[in-house]
N, C-alpha and C positions, 0 to 999 in steps of 0.2 A: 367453726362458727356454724350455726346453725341456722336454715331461713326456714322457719314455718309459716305456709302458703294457706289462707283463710279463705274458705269457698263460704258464697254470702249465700245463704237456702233464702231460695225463691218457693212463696207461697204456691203450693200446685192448682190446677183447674180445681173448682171445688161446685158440687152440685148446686150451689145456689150461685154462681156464676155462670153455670151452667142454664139457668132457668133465664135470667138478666138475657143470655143470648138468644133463648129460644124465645121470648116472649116478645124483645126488641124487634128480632127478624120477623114474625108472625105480625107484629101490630105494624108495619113496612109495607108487606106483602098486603094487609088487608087494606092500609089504606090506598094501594095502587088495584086493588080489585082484583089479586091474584093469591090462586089458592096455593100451597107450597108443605112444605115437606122440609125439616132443619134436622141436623142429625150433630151432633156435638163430641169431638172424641179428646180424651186428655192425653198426655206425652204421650203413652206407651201406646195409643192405637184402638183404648177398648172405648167402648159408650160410655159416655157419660149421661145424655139426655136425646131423646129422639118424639117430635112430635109431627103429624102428617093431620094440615087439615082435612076433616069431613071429605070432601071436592076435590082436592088433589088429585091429581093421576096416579095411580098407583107406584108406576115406577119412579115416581120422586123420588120413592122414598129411599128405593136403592140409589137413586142417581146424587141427592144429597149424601146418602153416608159415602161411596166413590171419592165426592168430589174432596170428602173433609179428609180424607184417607190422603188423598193426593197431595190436599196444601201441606199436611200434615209431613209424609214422607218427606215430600221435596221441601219445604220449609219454604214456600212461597204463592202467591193466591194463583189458582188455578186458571184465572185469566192474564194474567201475565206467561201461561205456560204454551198455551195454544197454538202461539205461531211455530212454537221450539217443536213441534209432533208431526207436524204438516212434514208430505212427504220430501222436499227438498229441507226441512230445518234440521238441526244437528242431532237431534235427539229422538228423527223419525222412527226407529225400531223401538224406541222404549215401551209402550204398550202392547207389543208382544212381546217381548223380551223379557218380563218378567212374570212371573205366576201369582201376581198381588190385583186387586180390586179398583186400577186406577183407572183415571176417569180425566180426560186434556176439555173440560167445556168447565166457561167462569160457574162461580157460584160457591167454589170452594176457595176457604182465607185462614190461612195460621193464626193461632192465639200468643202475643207474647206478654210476657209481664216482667217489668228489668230488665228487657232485653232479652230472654230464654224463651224460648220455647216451649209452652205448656199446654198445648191443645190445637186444634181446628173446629170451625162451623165447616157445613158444607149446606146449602139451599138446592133447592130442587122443585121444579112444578114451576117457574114462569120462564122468559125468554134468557139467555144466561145472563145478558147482561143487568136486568130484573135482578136475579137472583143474588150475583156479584153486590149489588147495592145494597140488596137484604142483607147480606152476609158483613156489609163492612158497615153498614146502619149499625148493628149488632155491635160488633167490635166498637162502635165508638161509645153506644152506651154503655158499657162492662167497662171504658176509659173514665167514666165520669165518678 
């Protein structure tokens, strides 16, 4: 007997998802009076969209794509990650331990769709917890 196993293909990030998130975080950020920096990555890790307001600090803009990399890796928002890096939490070495672009401050949030994993935002340029909001503001519009 034979059982054949049916995998259900989940639609992937797609650049105009992609825009839904950066445009939601941006109109977030501006109406909180903060400049920012969204950086957008799909499964595999590479860009999908990347915009840095005018104003922003420059290193937003690295600090968003880090943070998107990280929810991304670890498959969970980057402020839930924080306390786990702190030097007594279980997972203190992991920012040197690996040779990858991550980044333990909120701002960075996994994309799922069906339940899978299909991307990360990461924000950058306001306070993290700011930024954490921008990032899941985002995500709930790309829900609707």
């Amino acid at each position: 007997m034979s059982t054949t196993t049916t995998a259900t293909a989940v639609t992937p990030l797609t650049t105009a998802d992609a825009e839904i998130l950066i445009t939601a975080a941006r109109r977030a950020a501006e109406a909180a009076g903060v400049t920012v920096s969204v950086t957008v990555l799909d499964a595999g890790g590479h860009l999908l969209a990347f915009r840095r307001d005018d104003r922003a600090v420059l290193i937003s803009g690295e600090t968003s794509t880090r943070k998107a990399y990280t929810a991304l890796q670890l498959d969970a928002p980057t402020a839930d990650l924080v306390e786990l890096v702190k030097p007594d939490g279980p997972f203190h070495s992991l920012p040197t331990a690996l040779d990858r672009p991550l980044l333990f401050i909120a701002g960075g949030v996994p994309v799922h769709r069906d339940g899978r994993l299909i991307g990360a935002i990461g924000v950058g340029g306001g306070a993290p917890e700011q930024d954490h909001g921008f990032a899941t503001t985002a995500l709930e519009e790309l829900s609707r």
